[in-house]
C-alpha positions in Angstrom: 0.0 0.0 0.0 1.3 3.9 -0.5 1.5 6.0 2.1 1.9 9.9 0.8 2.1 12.2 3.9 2.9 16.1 4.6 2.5 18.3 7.5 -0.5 19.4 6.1 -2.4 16.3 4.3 -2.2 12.3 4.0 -3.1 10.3 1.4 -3.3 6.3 1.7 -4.4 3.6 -0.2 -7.3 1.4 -0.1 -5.4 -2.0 0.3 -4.5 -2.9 -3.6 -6.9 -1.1 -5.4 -6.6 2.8 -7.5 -8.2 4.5 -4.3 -7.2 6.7 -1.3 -8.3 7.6 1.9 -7.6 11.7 2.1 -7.2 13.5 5.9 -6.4 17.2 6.5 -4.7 18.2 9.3 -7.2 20.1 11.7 -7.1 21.9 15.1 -9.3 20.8 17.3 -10.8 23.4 20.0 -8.9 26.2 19.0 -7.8 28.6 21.4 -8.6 26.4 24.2 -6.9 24.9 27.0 -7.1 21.3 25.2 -6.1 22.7 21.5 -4.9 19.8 19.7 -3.9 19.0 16.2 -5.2 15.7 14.4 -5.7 14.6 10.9 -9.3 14.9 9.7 -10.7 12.4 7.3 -12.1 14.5 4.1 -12.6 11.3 1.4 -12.3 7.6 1.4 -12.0 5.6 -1.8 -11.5 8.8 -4.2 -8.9 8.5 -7.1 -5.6 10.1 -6.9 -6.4 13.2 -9.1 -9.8 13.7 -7.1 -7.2 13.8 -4.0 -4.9 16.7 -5.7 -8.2 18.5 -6.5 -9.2 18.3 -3.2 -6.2 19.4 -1.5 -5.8 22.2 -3.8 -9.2 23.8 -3.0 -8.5 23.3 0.8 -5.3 25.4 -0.3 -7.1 28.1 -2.2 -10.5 28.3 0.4 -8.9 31.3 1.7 -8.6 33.2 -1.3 -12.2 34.9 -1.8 -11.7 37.6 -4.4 -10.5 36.2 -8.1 -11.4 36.2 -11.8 -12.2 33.0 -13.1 -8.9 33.2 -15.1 -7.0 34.3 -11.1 -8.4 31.2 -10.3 -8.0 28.6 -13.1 -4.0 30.4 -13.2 -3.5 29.7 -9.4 -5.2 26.2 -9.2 -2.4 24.8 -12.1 0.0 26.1 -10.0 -1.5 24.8 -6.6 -1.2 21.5 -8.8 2.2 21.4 -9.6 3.5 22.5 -6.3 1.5 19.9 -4.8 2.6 17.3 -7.0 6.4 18.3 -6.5 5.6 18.2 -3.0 4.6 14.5 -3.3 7.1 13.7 -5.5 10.1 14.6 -2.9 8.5 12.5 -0.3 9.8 9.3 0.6 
């Protein structure tokens, strides 16, 4: 099975097959006295370009204000950084 993990996401797969389970990092009760960090699950069994997809909009979510062309611009580039990113990971 592959593992893929960051800081900020983890990707694993379903036993054998073409799918992954995809978490987010997440803090838990923030500015609390029991703030924690833990990996959120956001998808199980989704191909490995929905993954990419999906972490790219949790990237860009914070971004409110584009053109359609901002956006499409920025989300290749979310791509390919994020596919670098998996690509130096052992």
């Amino acid at each position: 099975m592959i593992k893929i993990a960051t800081e900020e996401f983890e990707m694993e797969q379903v036993q054998t097959s073409p799918f992954f389970v995809l978490s987010f990092l997440t803090v838990i009760n923030k500015g609390k006295a029991n703030e924690r960090k833990e990996m959120k699950l956001v998808a199980y069994g989704s191909p490995f370009e929905e993954c990419i997809k999906r972490i790219v909009s949790n990237r860009m979510s914070v971004e409110t204000n584009m053109t359609l062309s901002e956006y499409i611009d920025k989300f290749k580039k979310e791509v390919s950084k994020v596919l670098k990113e998996i690509k130096n990971e052992k």
